[in-house]
C-alpha positions as CSV (number, residue, x, y, z in Angstrom):
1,X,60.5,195.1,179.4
2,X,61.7,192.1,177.1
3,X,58.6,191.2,175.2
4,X,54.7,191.5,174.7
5,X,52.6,188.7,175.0
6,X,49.6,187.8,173.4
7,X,47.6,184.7,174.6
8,X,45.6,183.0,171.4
9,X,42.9,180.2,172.3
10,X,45.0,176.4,170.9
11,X,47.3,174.0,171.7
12,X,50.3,173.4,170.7
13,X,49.6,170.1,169.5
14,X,47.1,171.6,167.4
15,X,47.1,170.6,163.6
16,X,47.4,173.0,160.5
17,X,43.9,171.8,160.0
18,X,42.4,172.7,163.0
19,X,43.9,176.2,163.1
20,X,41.2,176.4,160.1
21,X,38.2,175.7,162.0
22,X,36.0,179.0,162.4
23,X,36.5,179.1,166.3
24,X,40.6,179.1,165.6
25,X,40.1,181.5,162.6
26,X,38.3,184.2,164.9
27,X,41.0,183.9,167.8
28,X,43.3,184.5,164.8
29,X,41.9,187.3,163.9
30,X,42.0,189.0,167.4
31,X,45.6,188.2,167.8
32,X,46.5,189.3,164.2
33,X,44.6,192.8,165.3
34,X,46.0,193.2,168.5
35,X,49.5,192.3,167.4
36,X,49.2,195.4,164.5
37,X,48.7,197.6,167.2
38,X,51.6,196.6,169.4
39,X,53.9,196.6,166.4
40,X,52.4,200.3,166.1
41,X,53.0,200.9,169.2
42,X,56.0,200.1,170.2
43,X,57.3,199.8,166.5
44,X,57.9,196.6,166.1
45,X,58.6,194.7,162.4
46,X,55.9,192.3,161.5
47,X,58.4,189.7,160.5
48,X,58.7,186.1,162.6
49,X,61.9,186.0,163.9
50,X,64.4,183.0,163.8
51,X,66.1,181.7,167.3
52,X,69.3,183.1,165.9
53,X,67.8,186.9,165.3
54,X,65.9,186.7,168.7
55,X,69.4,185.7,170.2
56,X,70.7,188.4,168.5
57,X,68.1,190.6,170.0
58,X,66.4,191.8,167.2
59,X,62.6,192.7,167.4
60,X,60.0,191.1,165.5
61,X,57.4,188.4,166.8
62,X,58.1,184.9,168.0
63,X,56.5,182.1,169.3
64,X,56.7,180.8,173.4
65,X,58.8,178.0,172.1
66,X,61.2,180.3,170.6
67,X,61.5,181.9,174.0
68,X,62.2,178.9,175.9
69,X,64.9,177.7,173.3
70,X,66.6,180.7,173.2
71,X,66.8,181.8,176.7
72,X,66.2,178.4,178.7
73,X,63.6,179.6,181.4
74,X,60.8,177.5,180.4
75,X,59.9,174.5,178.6
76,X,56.6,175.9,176.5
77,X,55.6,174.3,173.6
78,X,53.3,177.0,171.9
79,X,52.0,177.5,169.9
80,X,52.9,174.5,168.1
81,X,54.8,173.3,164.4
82,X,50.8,173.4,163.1
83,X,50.2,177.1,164.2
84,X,49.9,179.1,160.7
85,X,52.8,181.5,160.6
86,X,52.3,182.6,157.4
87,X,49.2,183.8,157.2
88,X,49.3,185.1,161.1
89,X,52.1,187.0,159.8
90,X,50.0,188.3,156.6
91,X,47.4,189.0,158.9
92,X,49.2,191.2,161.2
93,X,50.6,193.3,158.2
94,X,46.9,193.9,156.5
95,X,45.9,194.9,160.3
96,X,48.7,197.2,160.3
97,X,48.3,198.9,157.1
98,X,44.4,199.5,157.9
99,X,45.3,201.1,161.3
100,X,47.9,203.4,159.6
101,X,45.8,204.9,157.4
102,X,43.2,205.5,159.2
């Protein structure tokens, strides 16, 4: 009711570099896929939310640690400051656009 989750393979002490290795990459690319189709779904902006707009209760994607910040109900760490935002975010928008016009 409050959220879709999506599980991705790492740690959240897990470095920028190692979310590079081709095991990371793949997992990546999975979640990036299956978050397109949620935010198709359910439509749901591909932008990563700050603590403030999730507060606010905007929709968007987020992080587990952004969850437990915000609301106080866990103490999760993940996926991490290395996790690649930027180009998870990228990723979900190209994944997007190839689902909508197909």
């Amino acid at each position: 009711q409050d959220g879709i989750h999506i599980e991705i393979c790492g740690k959240a002490a897990q470095t920028a570099d190692q979310w590079q290795d081709a095991y990371s990459l793949a997992c990546l690319e999975n979640a990036e896929d299956v978050a397109a189709q949620y935010s198709l779904k359910y439509d749901i902006p591909v932008v990563h939310l700050t603590n403030e707009q999730l507060r606010n209760g905007e929709k968007g994607i987020v992080g587990h640690y952004q969850v437990s910040e915000v609301y106080k109900k866990s103490s999760h760490t993940d996926p991490g400051s290395g996790f690649p935002w930027g180009r998870f975010i990228a990723g979900v928008k190209d994944y997007r656009e190839k689902r909508e016009s197909q």
